[in-house]
Backbone bond lengths (Angstrom), bond angles and torsions (degrees), N, CA, C in turn:
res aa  C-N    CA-C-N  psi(-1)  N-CA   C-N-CA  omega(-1)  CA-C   N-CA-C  phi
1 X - - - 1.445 - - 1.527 108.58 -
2 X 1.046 118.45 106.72 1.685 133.75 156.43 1.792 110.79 -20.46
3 X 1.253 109.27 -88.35 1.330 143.75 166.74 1.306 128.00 -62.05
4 X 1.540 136.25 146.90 1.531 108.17 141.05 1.302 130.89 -55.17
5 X 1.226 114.50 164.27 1.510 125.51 -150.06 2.015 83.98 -79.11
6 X 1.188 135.06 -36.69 1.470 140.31 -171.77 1.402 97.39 -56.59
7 X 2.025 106.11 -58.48 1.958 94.51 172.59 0.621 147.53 -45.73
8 X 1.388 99.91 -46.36 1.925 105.20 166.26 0.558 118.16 -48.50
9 X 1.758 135.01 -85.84 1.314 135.05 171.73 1.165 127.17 -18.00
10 X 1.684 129.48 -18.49 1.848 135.71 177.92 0.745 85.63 -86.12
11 X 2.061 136.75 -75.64 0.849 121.77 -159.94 1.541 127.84 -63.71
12 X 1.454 129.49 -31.84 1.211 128.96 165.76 1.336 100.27 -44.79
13 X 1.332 126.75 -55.76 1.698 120.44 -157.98 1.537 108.40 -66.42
14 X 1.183 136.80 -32.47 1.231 157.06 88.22 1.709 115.57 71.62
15 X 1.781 75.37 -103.74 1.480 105.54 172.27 1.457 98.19 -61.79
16 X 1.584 133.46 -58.84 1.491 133.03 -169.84 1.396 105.39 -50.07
17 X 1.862 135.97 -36.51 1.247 123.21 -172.10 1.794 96.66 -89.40
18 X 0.771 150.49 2.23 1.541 159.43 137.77 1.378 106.14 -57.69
19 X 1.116 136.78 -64.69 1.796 141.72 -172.78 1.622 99.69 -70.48
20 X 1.502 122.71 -10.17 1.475 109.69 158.76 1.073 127.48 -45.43
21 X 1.441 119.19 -49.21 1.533 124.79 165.09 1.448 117.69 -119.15
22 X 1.281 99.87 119.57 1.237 132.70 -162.23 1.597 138.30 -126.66
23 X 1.143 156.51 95.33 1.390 115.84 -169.78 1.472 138.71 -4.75
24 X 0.747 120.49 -22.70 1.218 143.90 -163.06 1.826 97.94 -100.07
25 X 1.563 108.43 -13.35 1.495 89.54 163.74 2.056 93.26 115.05
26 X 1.577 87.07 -176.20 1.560 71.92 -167.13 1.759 94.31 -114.83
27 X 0.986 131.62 168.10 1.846 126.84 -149.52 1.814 84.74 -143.15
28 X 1.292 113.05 -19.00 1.925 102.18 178.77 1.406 128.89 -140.01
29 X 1.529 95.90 76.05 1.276 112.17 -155.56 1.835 112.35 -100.18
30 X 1.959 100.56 -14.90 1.554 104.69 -174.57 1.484 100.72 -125.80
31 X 1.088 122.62 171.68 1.394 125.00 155.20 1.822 132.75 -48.77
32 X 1.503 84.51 -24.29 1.357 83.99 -177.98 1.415 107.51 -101.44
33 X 1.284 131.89 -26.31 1.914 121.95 138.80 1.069 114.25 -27.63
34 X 0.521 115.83 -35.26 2.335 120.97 -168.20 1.695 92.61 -94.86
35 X 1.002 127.04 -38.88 1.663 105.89 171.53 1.396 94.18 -68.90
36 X 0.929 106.37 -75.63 1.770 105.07 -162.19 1.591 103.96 -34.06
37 X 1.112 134.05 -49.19 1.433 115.42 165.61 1.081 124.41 -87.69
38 X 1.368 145.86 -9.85 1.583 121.38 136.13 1.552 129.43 -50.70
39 X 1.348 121.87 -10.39 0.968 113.36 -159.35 1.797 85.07 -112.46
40 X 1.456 148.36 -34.18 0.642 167.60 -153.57 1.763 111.60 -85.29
41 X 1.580 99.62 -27.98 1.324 110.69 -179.88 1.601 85.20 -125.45
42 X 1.011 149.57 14.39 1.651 123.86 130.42 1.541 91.52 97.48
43 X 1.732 139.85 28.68 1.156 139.28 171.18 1.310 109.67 -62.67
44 X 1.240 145.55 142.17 1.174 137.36 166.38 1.776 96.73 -121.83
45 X 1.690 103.08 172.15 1.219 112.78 172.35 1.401 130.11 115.46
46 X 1.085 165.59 -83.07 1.535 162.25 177.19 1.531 92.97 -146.55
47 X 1.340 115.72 141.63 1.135 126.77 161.10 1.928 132.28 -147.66
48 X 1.329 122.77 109.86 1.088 132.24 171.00 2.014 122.94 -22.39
49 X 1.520 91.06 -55.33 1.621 79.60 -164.11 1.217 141.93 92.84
50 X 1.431 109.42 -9.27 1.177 113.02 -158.46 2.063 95.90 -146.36
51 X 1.512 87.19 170.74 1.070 118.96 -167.39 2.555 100.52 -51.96
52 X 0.775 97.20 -59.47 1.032 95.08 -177.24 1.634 122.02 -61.93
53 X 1.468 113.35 -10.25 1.174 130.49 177.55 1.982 104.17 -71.94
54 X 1.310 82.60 -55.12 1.820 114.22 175.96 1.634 95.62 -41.08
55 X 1.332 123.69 -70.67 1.544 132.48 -169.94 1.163 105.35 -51.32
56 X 1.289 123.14 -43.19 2.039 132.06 -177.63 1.464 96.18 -50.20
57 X 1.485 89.19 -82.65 1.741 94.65 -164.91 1.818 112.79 -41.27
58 X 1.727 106.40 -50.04 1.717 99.32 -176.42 1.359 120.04 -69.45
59 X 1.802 112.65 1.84 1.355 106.17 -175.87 2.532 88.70 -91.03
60 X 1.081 70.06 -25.96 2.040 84.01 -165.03 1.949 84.85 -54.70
61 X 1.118 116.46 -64.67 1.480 125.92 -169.41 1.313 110.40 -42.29
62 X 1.730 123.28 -38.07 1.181 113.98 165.34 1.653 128.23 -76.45
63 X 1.518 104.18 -29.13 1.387 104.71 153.53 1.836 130.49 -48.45
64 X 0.935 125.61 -31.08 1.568 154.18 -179.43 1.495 95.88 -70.66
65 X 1.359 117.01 -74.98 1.538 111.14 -167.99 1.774 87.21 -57.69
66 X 0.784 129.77 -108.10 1.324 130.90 -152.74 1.449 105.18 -11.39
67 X 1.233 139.96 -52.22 1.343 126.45 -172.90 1.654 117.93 -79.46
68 X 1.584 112.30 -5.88 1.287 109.18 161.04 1.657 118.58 -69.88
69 X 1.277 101.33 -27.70 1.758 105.01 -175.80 1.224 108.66 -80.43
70 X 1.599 122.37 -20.48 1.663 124.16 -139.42 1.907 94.98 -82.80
71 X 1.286 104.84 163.59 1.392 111.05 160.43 1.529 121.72 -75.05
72 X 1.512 100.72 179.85 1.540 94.49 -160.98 2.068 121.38 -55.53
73 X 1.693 83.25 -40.61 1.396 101.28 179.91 1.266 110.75 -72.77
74 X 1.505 140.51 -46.02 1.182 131.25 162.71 1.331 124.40 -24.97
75 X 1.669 104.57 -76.41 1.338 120.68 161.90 1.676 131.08 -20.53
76 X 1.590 109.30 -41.98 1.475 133.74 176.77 1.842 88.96 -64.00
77 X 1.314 97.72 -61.84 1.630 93.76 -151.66 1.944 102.55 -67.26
78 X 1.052 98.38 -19.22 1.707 102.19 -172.49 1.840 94.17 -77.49
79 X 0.922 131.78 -31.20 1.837 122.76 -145.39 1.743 56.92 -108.17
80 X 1.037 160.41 -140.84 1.431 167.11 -101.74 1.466 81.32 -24.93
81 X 1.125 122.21 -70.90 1.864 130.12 -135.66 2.021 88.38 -64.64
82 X 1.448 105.01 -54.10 1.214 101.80 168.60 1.148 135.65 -29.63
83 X 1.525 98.94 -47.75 1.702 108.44 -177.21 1.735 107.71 -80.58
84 X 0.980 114.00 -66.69 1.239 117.60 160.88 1.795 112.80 -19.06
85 X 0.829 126.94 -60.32 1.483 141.40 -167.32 1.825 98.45 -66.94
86 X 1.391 120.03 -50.19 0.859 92.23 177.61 1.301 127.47 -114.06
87 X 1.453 105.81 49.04 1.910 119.14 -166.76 1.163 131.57 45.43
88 X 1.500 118.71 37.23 1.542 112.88 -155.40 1.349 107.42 -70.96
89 X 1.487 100.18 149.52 1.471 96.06 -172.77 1.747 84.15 -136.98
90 X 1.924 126.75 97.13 0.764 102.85 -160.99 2.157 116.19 -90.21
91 X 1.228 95.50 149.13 1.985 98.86 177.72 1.374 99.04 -118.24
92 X 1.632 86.43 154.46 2.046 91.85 146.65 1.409 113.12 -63.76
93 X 1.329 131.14 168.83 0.784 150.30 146.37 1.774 138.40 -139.70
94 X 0.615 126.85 142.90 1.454 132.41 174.92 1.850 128.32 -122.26
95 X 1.439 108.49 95.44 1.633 112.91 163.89 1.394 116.02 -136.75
96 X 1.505 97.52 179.37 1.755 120.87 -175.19 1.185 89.36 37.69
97 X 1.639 103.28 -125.09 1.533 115.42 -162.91 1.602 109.44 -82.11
98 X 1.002 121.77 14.56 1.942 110.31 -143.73 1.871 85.96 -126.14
99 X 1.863 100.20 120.42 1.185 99.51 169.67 1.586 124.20 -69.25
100 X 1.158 125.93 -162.10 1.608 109.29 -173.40 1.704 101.46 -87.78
101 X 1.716 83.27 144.13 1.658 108.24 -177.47 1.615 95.41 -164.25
102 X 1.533 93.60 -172.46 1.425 91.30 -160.18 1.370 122.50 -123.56
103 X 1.709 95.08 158.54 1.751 94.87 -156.29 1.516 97.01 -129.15
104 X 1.389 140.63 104.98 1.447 128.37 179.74 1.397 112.34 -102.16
105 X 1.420 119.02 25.78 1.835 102.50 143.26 1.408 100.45 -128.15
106 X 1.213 107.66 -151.78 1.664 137.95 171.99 0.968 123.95 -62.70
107 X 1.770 167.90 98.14 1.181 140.92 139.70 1.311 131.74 10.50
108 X 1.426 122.44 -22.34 1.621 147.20 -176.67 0.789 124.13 -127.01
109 X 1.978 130.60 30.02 1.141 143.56 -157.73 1.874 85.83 -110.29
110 X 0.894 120.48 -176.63 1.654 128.37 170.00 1.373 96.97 -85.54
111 X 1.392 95.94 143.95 1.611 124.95 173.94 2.003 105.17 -28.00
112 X 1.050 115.13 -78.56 1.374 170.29 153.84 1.521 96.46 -5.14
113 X 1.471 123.09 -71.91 1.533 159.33 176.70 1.742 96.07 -47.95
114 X 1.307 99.40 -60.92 1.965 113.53 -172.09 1.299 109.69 -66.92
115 X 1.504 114.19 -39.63 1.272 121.88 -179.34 1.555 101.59 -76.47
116 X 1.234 159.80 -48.37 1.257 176.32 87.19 1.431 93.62 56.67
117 X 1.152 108.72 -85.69 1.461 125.22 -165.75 1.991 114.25 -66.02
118 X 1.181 107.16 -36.88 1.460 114.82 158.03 1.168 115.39 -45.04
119 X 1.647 129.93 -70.40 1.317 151.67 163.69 1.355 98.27 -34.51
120 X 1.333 127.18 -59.91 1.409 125.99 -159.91 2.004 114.91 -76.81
121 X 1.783 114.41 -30.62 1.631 126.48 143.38 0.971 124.64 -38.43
122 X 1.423 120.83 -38.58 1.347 122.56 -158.70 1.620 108.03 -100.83
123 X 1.219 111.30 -17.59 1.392 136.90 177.16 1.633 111.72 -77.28
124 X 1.087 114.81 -35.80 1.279 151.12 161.55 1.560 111.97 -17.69
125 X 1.567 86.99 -82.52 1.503 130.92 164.42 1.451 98.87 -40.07
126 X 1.315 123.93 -88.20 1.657 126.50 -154.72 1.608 92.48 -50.04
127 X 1.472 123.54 -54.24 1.484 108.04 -158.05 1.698 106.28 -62.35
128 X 0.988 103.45 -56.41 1.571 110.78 179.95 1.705 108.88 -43.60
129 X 1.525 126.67 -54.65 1.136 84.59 158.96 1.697 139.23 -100.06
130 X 0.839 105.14 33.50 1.799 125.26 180.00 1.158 97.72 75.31
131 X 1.074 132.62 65.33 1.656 118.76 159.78 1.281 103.16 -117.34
132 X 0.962 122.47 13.80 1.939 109.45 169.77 1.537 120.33 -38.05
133 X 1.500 111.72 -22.04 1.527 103.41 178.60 1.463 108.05 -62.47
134 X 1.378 115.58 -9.91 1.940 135.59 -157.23 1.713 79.49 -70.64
135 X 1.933 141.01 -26.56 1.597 114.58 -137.54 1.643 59.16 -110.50
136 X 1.437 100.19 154.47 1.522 102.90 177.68 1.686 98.94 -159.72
137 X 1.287 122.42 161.23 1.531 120.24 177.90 1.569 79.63 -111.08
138 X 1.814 93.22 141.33 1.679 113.15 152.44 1.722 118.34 -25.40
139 X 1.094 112.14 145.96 1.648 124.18 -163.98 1.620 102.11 -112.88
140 X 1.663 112.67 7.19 1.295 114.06 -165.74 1.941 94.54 -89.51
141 X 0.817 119.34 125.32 1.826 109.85 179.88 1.349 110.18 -75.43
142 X 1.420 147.18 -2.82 1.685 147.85 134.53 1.889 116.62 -48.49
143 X 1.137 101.13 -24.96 1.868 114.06 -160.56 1.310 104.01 -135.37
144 X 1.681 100.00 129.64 1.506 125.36 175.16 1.472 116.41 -110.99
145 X 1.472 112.94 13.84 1.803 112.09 176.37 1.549 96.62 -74.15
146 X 1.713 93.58 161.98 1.393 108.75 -172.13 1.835 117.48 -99.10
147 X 0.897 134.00 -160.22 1.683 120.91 -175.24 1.159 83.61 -173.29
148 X 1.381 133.99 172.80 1.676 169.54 -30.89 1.250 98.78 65.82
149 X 1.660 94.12 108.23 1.493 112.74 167.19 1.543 121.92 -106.73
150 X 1.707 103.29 84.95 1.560 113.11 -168.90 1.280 98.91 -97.64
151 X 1.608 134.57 49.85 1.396 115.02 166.56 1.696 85.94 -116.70
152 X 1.596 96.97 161.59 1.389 109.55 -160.59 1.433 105.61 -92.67
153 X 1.429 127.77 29.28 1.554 133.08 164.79 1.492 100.14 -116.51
154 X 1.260 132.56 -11.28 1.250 133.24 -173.70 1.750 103.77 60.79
155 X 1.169 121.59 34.93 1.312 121.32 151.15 1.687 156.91 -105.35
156 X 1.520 74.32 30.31 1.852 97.82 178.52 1.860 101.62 -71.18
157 X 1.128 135.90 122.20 1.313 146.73 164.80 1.949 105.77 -107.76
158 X 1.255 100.35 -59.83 1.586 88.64 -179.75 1.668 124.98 -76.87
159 X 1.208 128.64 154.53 1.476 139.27 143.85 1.145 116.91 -34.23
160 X 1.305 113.86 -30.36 1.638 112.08 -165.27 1.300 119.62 164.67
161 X 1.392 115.63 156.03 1.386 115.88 -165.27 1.195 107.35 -62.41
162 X 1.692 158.65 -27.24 1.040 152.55 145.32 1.617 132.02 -23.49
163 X 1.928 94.63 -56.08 1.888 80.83 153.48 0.799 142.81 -118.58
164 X 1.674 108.71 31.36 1.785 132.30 151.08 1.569 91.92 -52.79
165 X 1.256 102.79 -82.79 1.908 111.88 -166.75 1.531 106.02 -44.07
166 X 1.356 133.40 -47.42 1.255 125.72 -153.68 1.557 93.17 -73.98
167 X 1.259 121.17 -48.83 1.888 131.07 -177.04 1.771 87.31 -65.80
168 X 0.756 137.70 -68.21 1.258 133.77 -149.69 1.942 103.82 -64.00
169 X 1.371 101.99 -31.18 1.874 112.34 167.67 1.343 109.68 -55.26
170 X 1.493 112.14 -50.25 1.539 127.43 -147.34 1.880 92.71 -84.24
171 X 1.232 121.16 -38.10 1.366 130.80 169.95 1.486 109.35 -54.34
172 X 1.469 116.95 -44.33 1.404 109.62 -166.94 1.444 105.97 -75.37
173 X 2.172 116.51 -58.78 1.077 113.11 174.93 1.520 110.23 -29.05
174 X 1.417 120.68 -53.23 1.872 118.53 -151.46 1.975 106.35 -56.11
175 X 1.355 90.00 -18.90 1.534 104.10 -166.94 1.607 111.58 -92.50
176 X 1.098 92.18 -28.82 1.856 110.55 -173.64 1.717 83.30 -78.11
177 X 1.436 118.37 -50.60 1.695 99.23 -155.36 1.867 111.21 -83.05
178 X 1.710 88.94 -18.89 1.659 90.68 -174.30 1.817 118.25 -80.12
179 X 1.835 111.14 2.94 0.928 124.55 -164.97 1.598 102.83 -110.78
180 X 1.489 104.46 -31.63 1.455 124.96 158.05 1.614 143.75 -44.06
181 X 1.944 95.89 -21.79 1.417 99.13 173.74 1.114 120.07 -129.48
C-alpha cells in the first residue's frame, strides 16, 4: 500500500467526482446522481438533498480537475485554500466499518465542505510524499478523466479497462495495417 488505506479511498473518490464529467457526458446532473455517488463512495455525515447541495459539490468537481492538472506549487496553494475553506480541524475518528482515520470537519458540515477537505487530506499525503506525478489524466486520446496511479510500478496510464482495450485495439489495428502494405 502506497498510502493509507483512508487516502486512497479520498483520493479514488476524488478522481470519481472529477470523472463525473467527462467526455463521456456529465453522470451528476440531479440529486439523485449525487446519492448514488455518495452512497457509492461510502460518504457519511449530514446531507441536504437538494438541489443546492448538487451546485456545491459540481462547483467542488471543477475545483478537483484543476488541481489534478496543476503544478506542484499550484497544487500546494489550491489543497491549502481547500483546507482553509473548510476549517479543517483534522481527528481520529472511528465509524461503521472504518477503523480510526481521519476526518477534519464535522459530520454536519455541507456535503460539498466534507468532500473538499477529504480530497484536500488526501492530497496532503501525495504532496508530502512527492508523488504528484501519481494525479495523471487518462492516456486514452478520446478521454479526459483523471486516475490515481496507486500501482507500485507507477504504470497505470488508463482510467479504465475500457480505454486500455479501446487504445490497446487502435495500437494493434495501426500495426496490422502498417504491416499490411
Amino acid at each position: 500500500m502506497l498510502f493509507a488505506h483512508d487516502t486512497e479511498v479520498s483520493l479514488l473518490s476524488a478522481a470519481a467526482l472529477v470523472n463525473t464529467d467527462s467526455t463521456d457526458g456529465d453522470t451528476l446532473t440531479t440529486v439523485d446522481q449525487l446519492d448514488a455517488f455518495v452512497t457509492a463512495n461510502e460518504f457519511t455525515g449530514s446531507r441536504a438533498h437538494d438541489e443546492a447541495e448538487l451546485r456545491a459539490v459540481r462547483r467542488l468537481r471543477g475545483r478537483l480537475r484543476g488541481i489534478w492538472t496543476a503544478d506542484r506549487s499550484a497544487l500546494v496553494d489550491e489543497v491549502n485554500q481547500l483546507l482553509r475553506d473548510g476549517r479543517a480541524l483534522p481527528q481520529l475518528v472511528r465509524h461503521d466499518h472504518w477503523d480510526y482515520h481521519l476526518h477534519a470537519t464535522a459530520p454536519e458540515q455541507p456535503l460539498a465542505t466534507r468532500m473538499a477537505v477529504e480530497a484536500a487530506m488526501a492530497l496532503v499525503d501525495v504532496i508530502r510524499s512527492d508523488e504528484t506525478d501519481r494525479l495523471r489524466t487518462c492516456a486514452a486520446d478520446d478521454c479526459d478523466d483523471v486516475l490515481i496511479d496507486l500501482s507500485k510500478n507507477r504504470s497505470k496510464r488508463f482510467c479504465g479497462v475500457t480505454c486500455g482495450n479501446r487504445a490497446n485495439m487502435a495500437a494493434y489495428r495501426a500495426r496490422r495495417a502498417a504491416g499490411s502494405t
